[in-house]
N, C-alpha and C positions, 0 to 999 in steps of 0.2 A: 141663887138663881142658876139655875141649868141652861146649859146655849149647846148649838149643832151645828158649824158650817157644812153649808153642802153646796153643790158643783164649785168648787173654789175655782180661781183662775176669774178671767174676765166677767164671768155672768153670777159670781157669789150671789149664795142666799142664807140671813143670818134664821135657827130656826130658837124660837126664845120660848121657855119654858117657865110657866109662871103659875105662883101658887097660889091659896085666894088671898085677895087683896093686894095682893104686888104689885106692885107700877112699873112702867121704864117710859121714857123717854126716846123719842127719837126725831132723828130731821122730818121734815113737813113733806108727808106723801111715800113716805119708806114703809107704810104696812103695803103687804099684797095680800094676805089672803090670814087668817085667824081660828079659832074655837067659838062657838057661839055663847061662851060664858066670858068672856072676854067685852071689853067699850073699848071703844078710840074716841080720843076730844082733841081738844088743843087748846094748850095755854100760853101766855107773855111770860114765861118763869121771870120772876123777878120787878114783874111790874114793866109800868111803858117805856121809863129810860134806859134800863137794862135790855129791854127787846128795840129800843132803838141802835143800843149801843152792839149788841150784836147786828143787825144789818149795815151798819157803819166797819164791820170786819169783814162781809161781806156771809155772814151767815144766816138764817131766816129771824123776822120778827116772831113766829107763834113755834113751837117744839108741837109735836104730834104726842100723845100722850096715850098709852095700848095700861088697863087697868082689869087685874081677872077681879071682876067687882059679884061675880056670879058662882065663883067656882072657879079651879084651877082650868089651865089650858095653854094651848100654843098659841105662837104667833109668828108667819114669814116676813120677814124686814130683806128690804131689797134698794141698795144706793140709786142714785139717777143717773147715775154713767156707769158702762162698763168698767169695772175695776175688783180690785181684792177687799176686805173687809178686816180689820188688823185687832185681839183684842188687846186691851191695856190694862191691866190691873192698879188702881191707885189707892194705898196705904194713910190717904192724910200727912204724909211724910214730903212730898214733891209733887209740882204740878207741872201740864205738859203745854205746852203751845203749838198751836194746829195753826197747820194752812187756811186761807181761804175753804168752805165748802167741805171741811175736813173733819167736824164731828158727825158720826153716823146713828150711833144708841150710846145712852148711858141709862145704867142703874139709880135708881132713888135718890142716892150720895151722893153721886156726881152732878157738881155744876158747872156752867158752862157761860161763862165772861167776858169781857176782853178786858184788853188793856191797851195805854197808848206807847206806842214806840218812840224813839226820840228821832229829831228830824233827821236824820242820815238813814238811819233804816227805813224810816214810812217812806223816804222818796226812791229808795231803789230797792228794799228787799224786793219789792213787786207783790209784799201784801197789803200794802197801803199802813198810814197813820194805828189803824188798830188790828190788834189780830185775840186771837180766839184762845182764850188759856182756861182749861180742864182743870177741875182741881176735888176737893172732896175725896172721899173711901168708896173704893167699891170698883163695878166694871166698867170702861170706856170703850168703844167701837170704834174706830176711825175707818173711811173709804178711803179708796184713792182712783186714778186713773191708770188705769192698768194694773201691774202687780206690784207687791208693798216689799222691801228687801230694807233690812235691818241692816244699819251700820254702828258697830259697838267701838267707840271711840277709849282706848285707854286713856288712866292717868297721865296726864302730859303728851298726848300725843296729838295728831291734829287731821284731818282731814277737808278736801275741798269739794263742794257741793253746786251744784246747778241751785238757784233758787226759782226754778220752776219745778223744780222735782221732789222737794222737798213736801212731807206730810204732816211729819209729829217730832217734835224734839223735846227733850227736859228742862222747864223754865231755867234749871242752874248751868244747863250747857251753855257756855260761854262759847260767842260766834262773833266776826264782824265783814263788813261786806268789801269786795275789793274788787278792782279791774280784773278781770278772766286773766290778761297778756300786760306786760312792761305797758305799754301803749292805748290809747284809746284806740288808735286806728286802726292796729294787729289786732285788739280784743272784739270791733267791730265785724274785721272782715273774717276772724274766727267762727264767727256767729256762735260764741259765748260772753257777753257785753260785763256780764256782772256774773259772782261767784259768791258762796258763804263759807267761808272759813271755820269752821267748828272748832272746839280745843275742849279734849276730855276730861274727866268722863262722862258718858254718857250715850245712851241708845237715841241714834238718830234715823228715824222711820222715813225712805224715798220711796217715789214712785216710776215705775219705768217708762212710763211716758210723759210728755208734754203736752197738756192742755192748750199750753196757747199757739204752741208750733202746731197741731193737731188742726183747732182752727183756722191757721193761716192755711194749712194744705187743703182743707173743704174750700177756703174762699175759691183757691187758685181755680176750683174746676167750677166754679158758677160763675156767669158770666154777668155785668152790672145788665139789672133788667130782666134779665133771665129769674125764673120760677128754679131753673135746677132741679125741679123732680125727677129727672132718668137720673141726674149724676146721683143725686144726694142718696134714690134709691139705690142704686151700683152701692154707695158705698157705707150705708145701713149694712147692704149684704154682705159686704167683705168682712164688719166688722162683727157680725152674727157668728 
């Protein structure tokens, strides 16, 4: 399969080149625009508990499905939030774990699961009890919220991570979760409450902004009761 990122940066567009019969996958509402030999459907891959068990990680019940059932042809795939589009190459050799909201396309090969965490991470990683783990040969796409920057962790080394920023890391990258500060009440007024610890190797994919910090800054300018359409417009535009 052929792919083309174009305008990279905040407003990525994936362009996917497909031969006849090919399929890919992708999150629910990611086509914009296609070849007229080309269907879109949408399926539960995996049946209803598996697509339950994905919304339970916070990712959709149905995959969007783009099929050149007519002839080869293109297709634009386009995230739901401004952000970058990262690819990931998987061998059948290791599988990845995504954030919430973090897978974007996969090839034929790639599936896409969860799994349960054990109760110290489901209560503070901040992706909850399940999260989203990629696995199978072939191409993965992850989004993010803003831009995607690669941290290559060595052998035995170790780095410390926001887990709000976090995108994609290596099922065998061993992590665990710690207070930001000595203190709860320095880590509080830090306003970095909780951190992930990584310990290499391995490619850990962040993103440069904060979703939920992001959110808290739209609430601050609507007011309760208030509609907010001048702000929310003002800052559509800022982010255009």
């Amino acid at each position: 399969m052929r792919y083309e990122m174009l305008h990279p940066g905040s407003s990525s567009l994936l362009k996917v080149y497909l031969d006849y019969g090919e399929t890919i996958k992708a999150e629910s509402g990611a086509m914009v625009a296609m070849s007229p030999t080309l269907d879109v459907g949408g399926q539960a891959e995996g049946g209803i508990l598996k697509g339950l068990g994905r919304m339970l990680a916070g990712e959709k019940f149905f995959f969007q499905t783009i099929t050149a059932s007519r002839g080869a042809g293109e297709v634009l795939l386009a995230p739901a939030t401004p952000g970058e589009i990262y690819p990931i190459e998987l061998n059948g050799s290791y599988n990845y774990t995504l954030q919430k909201d973090g897978f974007f396309v996969g090839t034929s090969g790639i599936e896409i699961s969860t799994q349960m965490q054990n109760l110290t991470k489901g209560l503070f990683s901040g992706e909850g009890f399940f999260v989203v783990k990629a696995s199978g040969t072939g191409l993965l796409f992850v989004s993010s919220f803003g831009a995607i920057h690669a941290i290559d962790i060595p052998p035995g080394g170790e780095y410390v991570i926001d887990n709000s920023h976090l995108v994609a890391w290596p099922e065998t990258t061993q992590y665990k979760i710690e207070k930001a500060s000595s203190g709860w009440f320095s880590s509080i007024k830090s306003g970095e409450v909780l951190i992930c610890r990584f310990y290499g190797p391995g490619r850990v994919l962040i993103q440069t902004r904060n979703p939920q910090a992001f959110g808290q800054w739209i609430r601050g300018f609507v007011s309760p009761g208030s509609s907010g359409g001048g702000t929310i417009s003002t800052i559509t535009s800022l982010i255009d």
